[in-house]
N, C-alpha and C positions, 0 to 999 in steps of 0.2 A: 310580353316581356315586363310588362310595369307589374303583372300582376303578382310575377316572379321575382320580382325585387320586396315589391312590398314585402313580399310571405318569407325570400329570408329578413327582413329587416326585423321582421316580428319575432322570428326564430331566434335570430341574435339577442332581441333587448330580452326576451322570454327567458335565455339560456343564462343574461346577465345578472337579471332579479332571481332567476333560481340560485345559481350560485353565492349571492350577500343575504339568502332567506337566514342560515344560522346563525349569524351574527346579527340580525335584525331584529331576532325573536324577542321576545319580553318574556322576563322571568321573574320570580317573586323567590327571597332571599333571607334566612335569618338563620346566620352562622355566626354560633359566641366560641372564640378560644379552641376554634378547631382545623387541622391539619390542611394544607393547603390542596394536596390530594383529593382528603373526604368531599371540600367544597366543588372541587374540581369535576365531581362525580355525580354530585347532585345534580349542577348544572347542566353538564349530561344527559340525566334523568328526566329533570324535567323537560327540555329543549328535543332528547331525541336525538342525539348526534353523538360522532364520537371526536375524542381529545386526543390528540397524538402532539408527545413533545421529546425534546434531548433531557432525559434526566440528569445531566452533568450538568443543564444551563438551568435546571427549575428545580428548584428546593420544595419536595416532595413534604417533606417533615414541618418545614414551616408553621406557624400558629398564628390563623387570620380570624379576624372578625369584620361582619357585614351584613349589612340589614338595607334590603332593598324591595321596590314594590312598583312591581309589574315595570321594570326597564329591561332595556335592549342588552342581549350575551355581550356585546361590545362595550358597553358601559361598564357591565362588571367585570368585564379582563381588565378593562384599563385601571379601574380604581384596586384590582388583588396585584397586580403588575406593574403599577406605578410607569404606566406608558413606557415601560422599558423595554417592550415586549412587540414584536407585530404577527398578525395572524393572517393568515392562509387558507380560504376554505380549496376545498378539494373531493369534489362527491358530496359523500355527508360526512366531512372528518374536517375538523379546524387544526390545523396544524401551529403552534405555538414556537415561535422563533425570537430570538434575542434581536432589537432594533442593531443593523450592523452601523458602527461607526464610519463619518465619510471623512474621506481624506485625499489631495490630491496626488494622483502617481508620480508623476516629475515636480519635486520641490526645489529645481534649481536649472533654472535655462542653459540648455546645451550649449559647451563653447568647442571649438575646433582643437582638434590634438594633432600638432603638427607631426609626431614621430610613426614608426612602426606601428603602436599600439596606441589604443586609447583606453580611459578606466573608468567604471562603472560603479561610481558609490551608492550605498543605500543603507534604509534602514528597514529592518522584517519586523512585524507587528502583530499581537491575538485583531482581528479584525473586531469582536465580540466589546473588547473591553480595552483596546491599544496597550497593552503590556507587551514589551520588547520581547521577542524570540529569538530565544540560542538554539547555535547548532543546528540552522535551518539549511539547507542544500540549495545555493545558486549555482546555475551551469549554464551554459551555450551547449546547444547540441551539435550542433557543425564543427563547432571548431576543438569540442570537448576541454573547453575550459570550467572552471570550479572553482569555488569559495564555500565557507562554512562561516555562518553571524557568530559572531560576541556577543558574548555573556550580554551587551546593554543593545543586542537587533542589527549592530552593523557590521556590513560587509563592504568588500573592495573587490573587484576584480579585474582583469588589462586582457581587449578583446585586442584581435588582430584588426589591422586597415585594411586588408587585402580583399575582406568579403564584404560584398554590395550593404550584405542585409544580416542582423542579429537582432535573435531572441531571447533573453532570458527567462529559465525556468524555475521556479523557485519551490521547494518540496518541502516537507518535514512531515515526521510520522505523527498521524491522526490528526492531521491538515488536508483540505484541498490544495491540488499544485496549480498554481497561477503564473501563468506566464505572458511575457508583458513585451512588446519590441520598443527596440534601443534605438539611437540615432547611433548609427555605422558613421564610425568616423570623429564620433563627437561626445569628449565627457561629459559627465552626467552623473547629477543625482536623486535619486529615487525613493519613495515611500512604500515598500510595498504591505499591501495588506494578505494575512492569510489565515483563511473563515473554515472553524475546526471542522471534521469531520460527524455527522451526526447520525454513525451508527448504531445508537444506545437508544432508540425510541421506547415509550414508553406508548401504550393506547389505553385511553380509559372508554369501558363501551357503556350506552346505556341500559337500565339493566328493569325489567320491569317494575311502575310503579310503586305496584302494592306490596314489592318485596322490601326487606329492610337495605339501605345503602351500603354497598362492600364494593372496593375496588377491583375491578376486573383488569389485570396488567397484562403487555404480553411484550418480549423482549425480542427485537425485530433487530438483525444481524444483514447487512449489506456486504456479500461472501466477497466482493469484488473489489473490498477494503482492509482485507482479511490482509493483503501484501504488503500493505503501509506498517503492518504491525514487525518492531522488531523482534528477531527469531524466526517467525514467519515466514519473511521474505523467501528465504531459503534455506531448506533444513543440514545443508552443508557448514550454513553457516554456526552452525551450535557445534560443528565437533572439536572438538578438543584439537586437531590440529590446524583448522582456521582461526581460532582463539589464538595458537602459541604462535603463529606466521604473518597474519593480515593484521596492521595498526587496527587502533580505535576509531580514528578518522576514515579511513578508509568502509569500515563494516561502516561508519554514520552513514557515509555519502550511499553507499548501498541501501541501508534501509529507507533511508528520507526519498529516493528516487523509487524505489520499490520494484519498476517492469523493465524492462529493455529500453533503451534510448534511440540503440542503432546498432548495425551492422558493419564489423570494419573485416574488410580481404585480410589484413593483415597486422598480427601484433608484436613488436620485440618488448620482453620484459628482461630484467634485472634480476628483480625480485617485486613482491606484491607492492605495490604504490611507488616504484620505480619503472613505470615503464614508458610503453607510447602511449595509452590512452590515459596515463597519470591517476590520480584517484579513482578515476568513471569505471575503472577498466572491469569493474563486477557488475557493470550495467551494460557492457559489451559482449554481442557472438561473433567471434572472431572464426574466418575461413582458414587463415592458418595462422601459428602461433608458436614464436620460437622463446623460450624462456631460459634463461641461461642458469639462473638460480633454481627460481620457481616462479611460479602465475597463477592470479588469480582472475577469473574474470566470470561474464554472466553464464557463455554457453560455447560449444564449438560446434560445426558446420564443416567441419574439411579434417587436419590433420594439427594434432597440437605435440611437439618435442619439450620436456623440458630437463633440464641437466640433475635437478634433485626431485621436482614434484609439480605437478600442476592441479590446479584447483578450479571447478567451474561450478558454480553455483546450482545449474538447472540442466539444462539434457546435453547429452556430447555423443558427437560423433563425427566421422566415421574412425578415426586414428589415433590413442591417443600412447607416447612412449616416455616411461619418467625412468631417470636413478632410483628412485626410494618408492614415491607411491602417486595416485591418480586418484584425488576424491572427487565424485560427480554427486551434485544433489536433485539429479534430474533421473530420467531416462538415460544409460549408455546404448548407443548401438552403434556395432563395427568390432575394433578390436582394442583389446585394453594390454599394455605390457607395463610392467612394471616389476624392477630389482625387488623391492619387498611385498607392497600388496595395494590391491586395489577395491576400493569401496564406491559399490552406488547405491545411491540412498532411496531408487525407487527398482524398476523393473533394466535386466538386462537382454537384449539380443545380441548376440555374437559371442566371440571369444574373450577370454579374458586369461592370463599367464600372469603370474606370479611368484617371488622366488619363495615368498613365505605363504602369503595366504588372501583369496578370496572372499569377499563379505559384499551379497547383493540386500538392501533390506526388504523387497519385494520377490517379484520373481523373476526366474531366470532362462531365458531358450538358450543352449548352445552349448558352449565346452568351457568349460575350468579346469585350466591346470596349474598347482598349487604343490610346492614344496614340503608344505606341512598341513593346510586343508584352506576346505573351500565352505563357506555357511551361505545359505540362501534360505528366509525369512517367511519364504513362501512357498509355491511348486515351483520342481525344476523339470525341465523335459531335455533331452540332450546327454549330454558326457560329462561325467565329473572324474579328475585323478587329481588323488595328493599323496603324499607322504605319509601323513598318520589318518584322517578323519574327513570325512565328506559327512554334512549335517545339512538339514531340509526338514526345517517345521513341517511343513504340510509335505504332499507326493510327491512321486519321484519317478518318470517313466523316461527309460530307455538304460545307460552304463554306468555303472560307478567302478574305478578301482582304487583301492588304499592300501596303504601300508598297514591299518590297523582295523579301524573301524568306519563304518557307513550307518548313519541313520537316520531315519525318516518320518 
């Protein structure tokens, strides 16, 4: 047993000196009036490792001079970096990060709120460099309350008394979301910090000595941040009739939130940022959903009615019956009705009816029936009828009938 301790203790401190070996090394240095990059790569070179950083937080272009001999990779980051900088080995890669600012989260002792509600002040911050954030996404998820900061970081928000426990979540595009819990029951005011996203890596590798110095870059994309980006979120959201229907505020709170939040049985809307789930309501998949105007929301899961049009961001199904029209930016499957036309913006199963016309942008199983025609993007298998035109980029196996033309 002792001799099993010892041997991992040796492992450990072995695993701990290997891991501070690149920042340890000793390098020898003499850069006049040259690109912070170039230096960057040298270092590299001779050290044997590689350089990974956020090109958004490191001035590539820069124009350094240094002249050093035989010191430690950590001495000369701090003197190109002016200790503003902290590093990270990882493998054989020093990873290059911005020193984050401290701050404390509660800058003002909770007092008791005798009413219904209590309120939630604060202020949102670049964590990197404390400059105020506008237009940042605070919410509760339970209780689906929401605020949006001011131009100068601050926000307000009035949670309910009823619930034991709250969390706020605070989002913004090309941020990490940080959420933080509340004292339930008691106002407060907050600091919060939020530390950008650092999908723009840059890696510098070492490259053989005796060749001449050239920077070897490679631009490293984290796909699972791709949602935070507006546009992205959801390709529903760029069409021209999300644009003419859904506020400004509403599409923000949608992109700053970017995935699903929750699942509600049931939704009544008004009209888009009129309804029960109030702004969030395109971060919700709703099981059914009665909209008397129109709706916008993240996804359906049961049956969705709306009196002019409903609108779901990402996949719908199984029911969905509008006045005018039904845009999905998801997957449809089930049945789609709609007085003029119905658009998904990826692959359909099932049926789709409309009085003027069909538009899958992917592909299509099932039957389209269409007053004037039906286009699908990609193959269709199944039934097409319109009026004038059945169109299908790619193939087309099994019925078509039209009033004019078919093609494929």
């Amino acid at each position: 047993m002792k001799r099993n301790i010892i041997l991992i203790i040796c492992l450990l401190l072995s695993g701990a000196i290997w891991a501070q070996q690149n920042l340890a090394k000793n390098i020898t240095l003499n850069a006049r009036n040259q690109r912070l990059a170039d230096v960057l790569e040298i270092i590299s070179n001779q050290g044997d490792f590689f350089f990974s950083y956020n090109s958004s937080i490191v001035k590539r272009d820069s124009v350094v001079t240094i002249t050093v001999s035989n010191q430690s990779v950590k001495m000369v980051l701090d003197y190109l970096f002016n200790q503003q900088y902290e590093y990270r080995e990882s493998g054989n890669y020093i990873i290059i990060r911005r020193k984050p600012i401290t701050a404390t989260v509660t800058i003002k002792a909770p007092t008791p709120a005798p009413e219904k509600y209590y309120a939630i002040n604060g202020l949102v911050s670049d964590a990197t460099n404390g400059t105020p954030l506008a237009e940042a996404t605070i919410y509760e998820k339970t209780q689906l309350a929401d605020a949006i900061s001011a131009y100068d970081g601050s926000f307000a928000i009035r949670l309910k008394q009823k619930y034991q426990q709250a969390a706020l979540t605070i989002s913004k595009t090309d941020y990490t979301d940080t959420t933080i819990g509340v004292h339930a029951g008691m106002n407060t005011m907050l600091q919060v910090l939020l530390y950008p996203i650092e999908d723009n890596n840059v890696v510098i590798s070492p490259d053989d000595y005796l060749l001449p110095d050239s920077i070897a870059s490679a631009q490293q994309t984290d796909t699972s941040k791709l949602q935070k980006i507006p546009g992205d979120s959801s390709d529903a959201d760029n069409r021209w009739l999300t644009q003419l229907f859904v506020s400004s505020k509403q599409k923000l709170q949608t992109w700053n939130v970017g995935g699903w939040i929750a699942e509600r049985p049931f939704s009544f809307s008004l009209w888009p940022g009129l309804s029960s789930h109030g702004r969030l309501s395109g971060t919700i998949v709703n099981h059914f959903s009665v909209n008397i105007g129109g709706g916008y929301s993240g996804g359906l899961k049961g049956f969705e009615i709306g009196g002019l049009f409903n609108i779901n961001r990402k996949d719908a199904g199984y029911l969905q019956a509008a006045g005018l029209f039904n845009l999905t930016g998801g997957k449809q499957s089930g049945v789609q009705l709609a007085g003029l036309a119905n658009t998904v913006m990826r692959g359909t199963n099932g049926l789709q009816a409309a009085g003027i016309a069909n538009h899958v942008q992917q592909q299509m199983n099932g039957v389209q029936l269409s007053g004037i025609s039906n286009t699908v993007m990609q193959s269709t298998k199944g039934f097409q009828a319109s009026g004038v035109a059945n169109i299908n980029k790619l193939t087309m196996k099994g019925v078509q009938l039209t009033g004019v033309a078919n093609y494929n």
